[in-house]
C-alpha positions, 0 to 999 in steps of 0.5 A: 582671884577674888577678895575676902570681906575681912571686917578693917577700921574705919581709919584704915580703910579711909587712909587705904581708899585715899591712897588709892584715889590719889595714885589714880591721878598720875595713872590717868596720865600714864594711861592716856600719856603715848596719845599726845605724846605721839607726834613728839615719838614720831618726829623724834625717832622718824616713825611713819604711821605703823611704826607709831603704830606698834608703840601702842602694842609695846604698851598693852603687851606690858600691861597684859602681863601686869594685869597677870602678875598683879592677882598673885603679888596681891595674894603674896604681898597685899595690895599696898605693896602692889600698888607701889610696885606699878607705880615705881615702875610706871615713875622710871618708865615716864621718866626715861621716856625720852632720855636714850634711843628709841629702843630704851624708849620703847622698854620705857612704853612698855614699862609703864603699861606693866605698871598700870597693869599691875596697879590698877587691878590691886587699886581697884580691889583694894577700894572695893574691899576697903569699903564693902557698904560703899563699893559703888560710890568709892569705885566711882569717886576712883574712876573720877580720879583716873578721868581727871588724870585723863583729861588734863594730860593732853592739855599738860603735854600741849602746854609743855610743848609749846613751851619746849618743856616736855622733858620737865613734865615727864620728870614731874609726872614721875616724881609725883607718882615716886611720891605717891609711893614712897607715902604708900610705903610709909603709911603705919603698921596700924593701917590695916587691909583686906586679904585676897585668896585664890579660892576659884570656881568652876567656870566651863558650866557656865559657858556651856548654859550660856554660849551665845552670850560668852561669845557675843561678850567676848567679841564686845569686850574684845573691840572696846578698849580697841575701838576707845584707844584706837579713836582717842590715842590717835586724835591729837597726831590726826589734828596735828596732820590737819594743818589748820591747828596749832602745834598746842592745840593739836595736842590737846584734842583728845582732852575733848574726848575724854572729858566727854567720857567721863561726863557720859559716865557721870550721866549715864545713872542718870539716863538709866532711869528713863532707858533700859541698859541696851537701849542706852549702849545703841543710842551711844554707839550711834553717836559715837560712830556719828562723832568718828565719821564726823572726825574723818571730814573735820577741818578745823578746831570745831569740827574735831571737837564737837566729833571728839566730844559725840564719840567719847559721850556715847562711848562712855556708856558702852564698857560699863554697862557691858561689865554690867550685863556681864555680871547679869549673865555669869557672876564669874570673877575668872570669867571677868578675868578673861575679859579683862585680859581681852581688853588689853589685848585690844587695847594695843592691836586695834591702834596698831592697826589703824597706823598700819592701814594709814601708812598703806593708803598714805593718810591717818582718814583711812585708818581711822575708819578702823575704829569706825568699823568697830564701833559699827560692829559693836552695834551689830552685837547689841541689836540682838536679844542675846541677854535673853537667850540662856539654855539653863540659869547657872546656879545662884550658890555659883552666881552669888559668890562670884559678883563682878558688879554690884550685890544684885547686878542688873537689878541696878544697872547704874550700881554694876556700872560704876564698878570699872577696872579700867584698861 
């Protein structure tokens, strides 16, 4: 799918970029939820560690079918109701998160993943459409949105914890995101917004110019998000089993971890003018294995949070400098399309994987060497020169009207990489 550029007013298209940043918050929060939430799961369903494991499959399979229903109720319906369509859903799944049995719980993970998957596709084209001169600053002003959801969910779920409160604040999570749709829902019928069409273009040609690159992106794509949740989701259940930390504390170390993400992400613009795309992604992937490995042998609250903050600062360039090179290399938005389903593929085996790996050598260490791997392996893709091999460039008619980043991407690695659909 992608978008037509029809001209909106100004007023439309502030109250349409607002709507979508403020629904970005409570997503934030939905995304990132199961992570610290996870110890409280475990305990209250007796789960061992490939059993926690699974929920996160539950997640990600809701959010891979989302992400293939958000394209074609776009083009039937508009963003707007898209939108407030993930946002219900992900509002009742939080809030029955904890009000029946295991396997209504589990519909309720799945739910929420539906949700994002349906939201954040149609937010993010929505932003992007809304404000074709300013793509790249508003895209960024709405992952800023999402970080900060991000970022103080585990410190939410730690301090409704210890306060024996988490009940409460699944409700208020909820309620804020019902009315976030509900004011959706009420916007005027002078409010105005872009159209999506279904106009596609052939897409074989370009894989067959450029084979080595599609397949070395695929694999990239394919272990990120893996490797983030894998990494991040786990961390507060990995710092509980510690013992040297408080319930609250435990529960609130994976903050650490995205707050240095999305400062890395802030940065990296930054750090593109002194190093070139790759060279950046292998320094970030050399200190985030550093940070895992790191992770592995910590013991106390410094050790888990300098190890939380290295891997989240070098993962933070990795995806959207990915996405970048991506656009550099193909321009194709079904292409992008398939990536993006990778992703959440990902995104819901790669932490199973590591509760399986954990309750088969009987501690959560071992399992996190998953993650490790794959970082490590994502390293090993990037040392090749894979950007510059190419049979035939594809044709610039093709490249130009299917841009997945900025108008010229790879020119300004700092313009693609701001221009993130997240998990």
């Amino acid at each position: 799918m992608v978008t037509t550029e029809t001209e909106i007013s100004s007023s439309s298209a502030r109250a349409l970029t607002l709507a979508a940043y403020v629904s970005f918050v409570p997503i934030g929060i939905a995304t990132v939820l199961l992570g610290p939430m996870l110890p409280t799961l475990s305990s209250r369903w007796s789960l061992d560690y490939a059993q926690a494991g699974a929920l996160f499959n539950a997640q990600y399979v809701g959010s891979i079918c989302g992400v293939a229903l958000s394209g074609w109720m776009a083009s039937r319906w508009g963003f707007r109701t898209t939108m407030k369509v993930g946002l219900v859903l992900i509002s009742a799944a939080v809030a029955l998160l904890l009000a029946g049995p295991m396997a209504m719980g589990i519909a309720c993970i799945a739910g929420s993943g539906a949700g994002m998957g349906i939201a954040i596709p149609a937010a993010n084209l929505l932003v992007a459409d809304a404000n074709p001169e300013r793509r790249s600053a508003t895209l960024n002003l709405l992952n800023v949105c999402w970080s900060g959801g991000a970022v103080a969910c585990p410190f939410l779920v730690a301090m409704a914890s210890k306060t024996g409160h988490v009940p409460q604040f699944l409700i208020c999570v909820a309620g804020i995101s019902l009315l976030i749709a509900l004011g959706i829902a009420s916007m005027p019928a002078s409010i105005v917004e872009p159209v999506m069409t279904s106009h596609q273009a052939p897409v074989i040609p370009l894989i067959r110019n450029k084979p080595l690159a599609f397949a070395i992106l695929s694999a990239l794509f394919l272990l990120y998000v893996g490797v983030e949740n894998g990494f991040g989701q786990w961390m507060a259940t990995y710092a509980k089993s510690l013992g040297t930390l408080t319930l609250a504390m435990a529960l609130a170390t994976p903050s650490f971890f995205y707050a240095a993400l999305a400062a890395g992400r802030w940065l990296a613009p930054l750090l593109l003018r002194v190093a070139g795309e790759v060279t950046l992604v292998r320094l970030g992937l050399l200190l985030s294995c550093a940070g895992m490995a790191g992770l592995v042998f910590s013991r106390g609250l410094a050790g888990v949070m300098a190890s939380a903050c290295a891997a989240g600062f070098g993962l933070s360039y990795v995806y959207p400098i990915t996405i970048a090179l991506l656009s550099k290399e193909f321009g194709s938005a079904r292409i992008g399309s398939f990536m993006f389903l990778l992703s959440n593929f990902s995104g819901g085996i790669l932490p199973w994987i590591v509760g399986v790996c954990s309750t088969r050598s009987g501690t959560l260490k071992a399992g996190l060497l998953v993650p490790l791997l794959g970082c490590a392996a994502m390293f090993a893709l990037y040392l090749g020169n894979w950007t510059q091999i190419s049979v035939e460039p594809p044709s610039d008619s093709v490249g130009r009207a299917h841009r997945l980043g900025s108008d010229e991407p790879g020119s300004k690695a700092g313009e693609a990489y701001h221009s993130i659909e997240r998990k």
